[in-house]
Every structure is written in C-alpha cells, then in structure tokens.
C-alpha positions, 0 to 999 in steps of 0.5 A: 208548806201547806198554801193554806197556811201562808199569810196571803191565803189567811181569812181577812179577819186574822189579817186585820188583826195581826196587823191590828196588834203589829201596830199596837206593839210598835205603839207599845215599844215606842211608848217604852222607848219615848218614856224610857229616854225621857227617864233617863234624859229628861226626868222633868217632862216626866214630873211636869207631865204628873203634875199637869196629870193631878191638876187636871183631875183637881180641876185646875188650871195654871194662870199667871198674873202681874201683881206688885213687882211679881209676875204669879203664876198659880193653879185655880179652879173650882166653885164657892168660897174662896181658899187661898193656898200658900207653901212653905219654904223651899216648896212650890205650889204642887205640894197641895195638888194631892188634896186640891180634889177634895177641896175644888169640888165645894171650894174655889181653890187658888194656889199660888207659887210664891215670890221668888219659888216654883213659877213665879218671878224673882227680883236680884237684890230683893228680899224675900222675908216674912214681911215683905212677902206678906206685902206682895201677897197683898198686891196678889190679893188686891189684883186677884179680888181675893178679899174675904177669903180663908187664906191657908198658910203652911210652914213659911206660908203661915207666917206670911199669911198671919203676917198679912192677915194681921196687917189686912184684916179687913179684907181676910174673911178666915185664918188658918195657920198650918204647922206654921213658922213665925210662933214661940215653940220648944226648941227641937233639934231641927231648931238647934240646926237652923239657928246654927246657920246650917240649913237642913234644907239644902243638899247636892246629892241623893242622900242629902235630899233624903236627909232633907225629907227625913225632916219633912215626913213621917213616912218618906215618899219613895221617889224614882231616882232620876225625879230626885237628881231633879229636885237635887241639881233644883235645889243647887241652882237656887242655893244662893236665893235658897241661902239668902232667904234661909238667913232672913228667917233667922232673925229675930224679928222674922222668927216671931213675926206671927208671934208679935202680930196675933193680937192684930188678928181678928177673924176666925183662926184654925191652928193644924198641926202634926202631933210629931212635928220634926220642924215646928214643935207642936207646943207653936200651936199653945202660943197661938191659942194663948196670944189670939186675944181678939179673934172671935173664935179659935179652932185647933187640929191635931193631925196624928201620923205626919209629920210637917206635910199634913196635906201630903201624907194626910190630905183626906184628914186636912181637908175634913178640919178645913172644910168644917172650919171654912162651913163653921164660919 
C-alpha cells in the first residue's frame, strides 16, 4: 500500500470533508428512518407537521379561546379587515390553509374550528345543529370583537353563517355563502342518499373514504396511504357525533333553515358555487338571489372545475371573487 494513499497522511481538506459528508449522510439516514417510522407508525405527526408547515406560510397562528359553552380553537393571522372562515360538515378549519396565503396578505383572517369539529371542544348530549351553532358562534364573535366582519360559510358553515347573519345583522358587515347548505335546490343524487338517512360521509376503510371524497372533488387529491388510515380510523372515532349531527341536518327546519331567514339578511351577500356541485346543486344559488328581498347588493360567482371544495381545488379563483366582493363593499 502506498503511505501516501492511507487516511492519516490525506491533506486536511479531504479529512474535513469526508468527515463533513459522513456526517451528512448519517443526518441523511436518520432523516429517513425518523420520517420513514414516522409514516408507517405515527402518520398524524406527519399531517400535523404539514399542517403547522402551510400555516406558517399563511402567516398563521393557532389560538384557542372560551366562548359560550365552547373552548375555540382557531388559526388568525394577518392585517386589515376582518374575514371570518367557517367549514362544512365532517371538515375541520385545515380545508382553507391552501388559500389562507393569499387572503392574510390584505386581510386579517381567522378560521375556526367549529363546535364539536377538528380542535374545538365537544359537549355529551348537546346539539349540534344549524340553529344552535349559529348561537355559539354568536358567543365567538362577541368574545372575539369580530363584529363588522365578512363572515364566510362553506357547505354547513354557510348555513350557520346566514343563520346567525340573519339573527345578528347588526353586527355582520358582509355575507358570503359558499356552495352553501340551508337553501332549496334540485334534488341530486347526493340528496336522494342523504335523505334516505345514509350518510355519504361516513366510511371504515380506504375505499370508502375515496367514495367520500368522489362526492367531494372534481379532481381527487391523491393522498399517502398511511394519511387516509388516519383520516379513516377519524372519521370511526367520532361516527356516533358524526351520526347524530348527520340526522340533525335532515330536518326539515334544518334543510331550509337559510332558506326560511333570507328576508332577515341585510347586508351585502355574494353567493359562490361550483358549476358541478355534486352535494348542493347549483340551482341553491337562483333560490338565494331570488329570496335576498333586503340585502342591499347580491354578488354571485360560478366557479368552473370543482366540484364542492372551491377553496381547495380553485383557491386562487376564490380568493379573486372574495377580495373584490369584500373591496366592492
């Protein structure tokens, strides 16, 4: 062997760097190991660590606060007027962090997980239905100084935001109903199913929860395997609230609890839909413009390619029709 070519009589330089990269290969392989197990036993710190990811670059920051019988646990961040965010039924206050960027950046944003969902807190026995949600977020609101706000309601949220708007128009400075629940539309088949009593929105397996999101998308997020068991073994934890909630919804007083209030609203109110709704049809958007008889100016916006999750699979384009509706006003 040459002694010129043995480790101890190398330059300094390649000493310090072989060490240099030994050390960023065992940082490499422990990087794959940790994220590797982490996968395959603990997906959620994954998730968590996403979510925790797009808030920070939404400018977020999650805060919790005691209002009414709730504890609120909820993401605010930004400067200007205020937005309030609001999600559907079986979601949680993550489905906005992909167009939360482009709103904190002009906006003061705060998203909410709603009573009973995601973070926020959940009383045995209590219910949990349009009217009496649209009082708890009363208490949020009153606790928070929201008032004067653009509250923003998705699916269920939309409900419970025109709900309380119309109970509380004093203190709602703007409306703006996202393929909303609470209104009169052609029945579809998602309606057919729902009304049967079976809820398209409950599933014990991965192939459930695809059928789930079929109804949900237009284009279906294509998620890690070990993300859905998550979501799956979720969704079975909560079925009973799930259930429960679900059955409340079918009322009649709860299916057209926005409907039978438009009259009551009384500021300015955009209507945004997804042409193709697979869950609200589309013709819940004519009942809205066609029952607002005293809201001084009726905005509407038809989002094309999406389905029910505008701010998820269009969320540049939702933010577009908020932002000029919230400047408009």
């Amino acid at each position: 062997m040459n002694p010129m070519n043995t480790p101890n009589n190398r330059p300094l330089w390649q000493r310090l760097l072989l060490r240099r990269l030994k050390f960023l290969g065992s940082i490499v392989v422990l990087a794959i190991v940790v994220l590797g197990g982490s996968y395959l036993f603990k997906p959620q710190w994954l998730m968590q660590a996403n979510s925790w990811r797009e808030a920070m670059n939404a400018q977020l920051e999650k805060r919790s606060v005691q209002a009414g019988d709730t504890r609120w646990v909820y993401y605010e961040g930004g400067q200007g007027p205020t937005i309030v965010l609001l999600h559907g039924f079986a979601a949680r206050k993550e489905v906005w962090l992909k167009v939360a960027p482009m709103l904190t950046a002009h906006f003061r944003v705060v998203i909410p997980d709603l009573p009973g969902w995601g973070e926020s807190s959940r009383n045995p026995g209590a219910s949990y239905n349009i009217d009496n949600q649209a009082d708890r977020l009363n208490d949020f609101v009153q606790t928070m100084h929201l008032q004067h706000a653009l509250i923003v309601g998705h699916s269920m949220g939309g409900a419970i935001a025109g709900v309380y708007a119309a109970e509380h128009p004093q203190d709602v400075g703007q409306l703006a109903l996202v393929d909303s629940f609470g209104l009169k539309f052609n029945e579809n088949a998602f309606a057919k199913e729902a009304m049967s009593g079976k809820d398209p929105f409950v599933y014990d397996d991965r192939a459930g929860f695809a059928r789930a999101n079929a109804w949900a998308f237009e284009h279906v997020p294509n998620i890690p395997g070990r993300f859905i068991d998550v979501f799956v073994e979720d969704n079975v934890k909560n079925r009973a609230f799930i259930d429960n909630t679900f059955n409340e919804l079918r009322e009649n007083s709860q299916v057209l609890s926005l409907q039978t209030r438009l009259d009551k609203l009384t500021m300015p109110v955009l209507g945004m839909w997804c042409h193709d709704d697979k869950i609200i049809d589309i013709s819940a958007l004519e009942s809205l413009r066609s029952g607002l008889a005293h809201a001084p100016s009726i905005s509407t916006t038809i989002l094309n390619g999406c389905n029910h999750m505008p701010q998820m699979e269009k969320p540049e384009a939702f933010a577009h029709a908020l932002t000029s509706f919230l400047l408009q006003h």
